[in-house]
N, C-alpha and C positions, 0 to 999 in steps of 0.2 A: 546787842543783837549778835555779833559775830563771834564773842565769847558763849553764847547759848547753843549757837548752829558749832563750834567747836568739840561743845562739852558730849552734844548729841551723838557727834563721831567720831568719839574717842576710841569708843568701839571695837569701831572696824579699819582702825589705823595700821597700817601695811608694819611689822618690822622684818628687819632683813638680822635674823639671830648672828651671824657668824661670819667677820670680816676681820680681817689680817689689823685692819686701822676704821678708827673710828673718829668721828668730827661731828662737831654741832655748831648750828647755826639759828642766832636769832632775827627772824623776821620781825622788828618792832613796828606796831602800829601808832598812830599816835590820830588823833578827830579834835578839830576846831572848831570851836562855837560855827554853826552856821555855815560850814566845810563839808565835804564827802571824807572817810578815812585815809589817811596815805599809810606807806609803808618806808622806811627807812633805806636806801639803797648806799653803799661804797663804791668805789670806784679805786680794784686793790690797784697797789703801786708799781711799778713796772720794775720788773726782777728775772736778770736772767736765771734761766731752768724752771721757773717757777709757770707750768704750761696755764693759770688763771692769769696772767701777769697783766695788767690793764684793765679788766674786766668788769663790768658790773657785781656788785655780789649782796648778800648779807652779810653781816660781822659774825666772824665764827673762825675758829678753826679744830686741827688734832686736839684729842683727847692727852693728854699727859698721864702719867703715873700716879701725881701726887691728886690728882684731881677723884674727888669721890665718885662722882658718875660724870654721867655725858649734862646734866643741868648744875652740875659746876665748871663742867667743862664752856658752854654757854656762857655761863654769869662771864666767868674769866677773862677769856676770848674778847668777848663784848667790852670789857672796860679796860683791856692793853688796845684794840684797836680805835675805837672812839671814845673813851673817858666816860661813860656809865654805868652809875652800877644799878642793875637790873633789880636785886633783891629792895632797894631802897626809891628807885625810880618807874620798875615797872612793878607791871602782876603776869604773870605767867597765865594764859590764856589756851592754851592746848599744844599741841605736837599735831606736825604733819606727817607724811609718811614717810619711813626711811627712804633713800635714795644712795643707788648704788652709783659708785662716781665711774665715769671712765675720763679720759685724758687724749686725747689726738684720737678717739676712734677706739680705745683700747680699755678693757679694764680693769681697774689703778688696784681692786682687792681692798677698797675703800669704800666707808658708809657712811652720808650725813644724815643724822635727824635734824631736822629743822622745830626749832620752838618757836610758839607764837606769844609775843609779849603785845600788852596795851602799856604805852609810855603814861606814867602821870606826870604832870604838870609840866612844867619847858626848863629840864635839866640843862646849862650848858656841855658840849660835847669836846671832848678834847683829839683832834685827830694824832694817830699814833703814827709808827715811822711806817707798816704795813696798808696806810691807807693813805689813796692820790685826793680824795676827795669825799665826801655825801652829799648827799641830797632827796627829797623827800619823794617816791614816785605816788599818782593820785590810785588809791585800787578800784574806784568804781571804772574810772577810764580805762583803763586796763581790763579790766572782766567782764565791759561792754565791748571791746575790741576799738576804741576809739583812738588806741596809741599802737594799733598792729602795726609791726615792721616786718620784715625779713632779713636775715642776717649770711650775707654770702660767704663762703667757709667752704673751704681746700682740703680734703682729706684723703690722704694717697693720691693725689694726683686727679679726683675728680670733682671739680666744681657741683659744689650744692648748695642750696637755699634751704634756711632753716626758719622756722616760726619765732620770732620775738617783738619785745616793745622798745617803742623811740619814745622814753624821758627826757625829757628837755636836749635834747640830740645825742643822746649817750643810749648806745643799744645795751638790751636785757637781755640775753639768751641762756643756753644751756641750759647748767645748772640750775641758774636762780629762776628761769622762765620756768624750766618744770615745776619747781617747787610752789612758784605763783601759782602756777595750772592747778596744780593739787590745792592751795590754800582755794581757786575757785570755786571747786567742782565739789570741797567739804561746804563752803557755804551755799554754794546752788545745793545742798541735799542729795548732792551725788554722792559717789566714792570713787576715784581711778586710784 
């Protein structure tokens, strides 16, 4: 079902043509006999200067030189941070829509596409030195709002509350929360 509602909006899938750096990121889905789908979440490692340092995220990062596009860029990414390989474990299921990055408020001249993969079978995951942790967030609870949190965030000196979800007590924002949004609103038959 979510690969068909993907394929539908392929479309009208947002790209952002022209950024200084580029990064992909796969959102892996995986469904259990008798389960709602989840989605695969990290939890990167804490590194200074690195402004995602702890964060919730996808498995992704830069594009490389030697990398043929941005879905090798992806495949790569994904098996230096948790030990998968995509071409052999998953299937490629659609793209979401670019996303332009910023960083403290600011922004970075950076774009992730995010790819939508379905996991086959229950590959073991090997975490890499870039990742604190995974864990699997559920997406129906999620896009019913049954795990909304808010996430309070300091920027220039003004306290704000941001939209996000509480997975097992580890919050989802930014970045990866937009990108959720967007994986919603292509299966609700929207498009943002």
């Amino acid at each position: 079902m979510i690969r068909q509602l993907l394929a539908q909006c392929e479309n009208s899938r947002r790209e952002v043509p022209r950024a200084t750096r580029r990064s992909a990121v796969a959102a892996i889905l995986r469904q259990r006999r008798g389960a709602e789908a989840e989605v695969l979440l990290i939890r990167r490692a804490e590194r200074t200067g690195d402004p995602w340092s702890g964060q919730m995220a996808f498995p992704g990062g830069h594009a490389q030189p030697e990398d043929a596009d941005l879905h090798a860029t992806v495949l790569r990414e994904t098996r230096e941070e948790v030990g998968i390989d995509l071409d052999r474990n998953g299937e490629l299921i659609g793209r979401l829509d670019d996303l332009p990055v910023t960083a403290w408020g600011k922004p970075t001249g950076m774009v992730i596409t995010p790819h939508v993969f379905a996991l086959r079978g229950e590959p073991e995951f090997s975490i890499g030195d870039e990742v604190a942790e995974l864990l699997w967030g559920p997406l129906g609870e999620m896009a019913r709002g049954g795990v909304d949190a808010v996430k309070e965030y300091c920027l220039e000196g003004v306290r704000v509350e941001l939209p996000a979800y509480d997975v097992d007590g580890r919050i989802v924002w930014g970045l990866t929360y937009a990108m959720l949004r967007n994986l919603f609103a292509k299966l609700a038959g929207g498009v943002r």
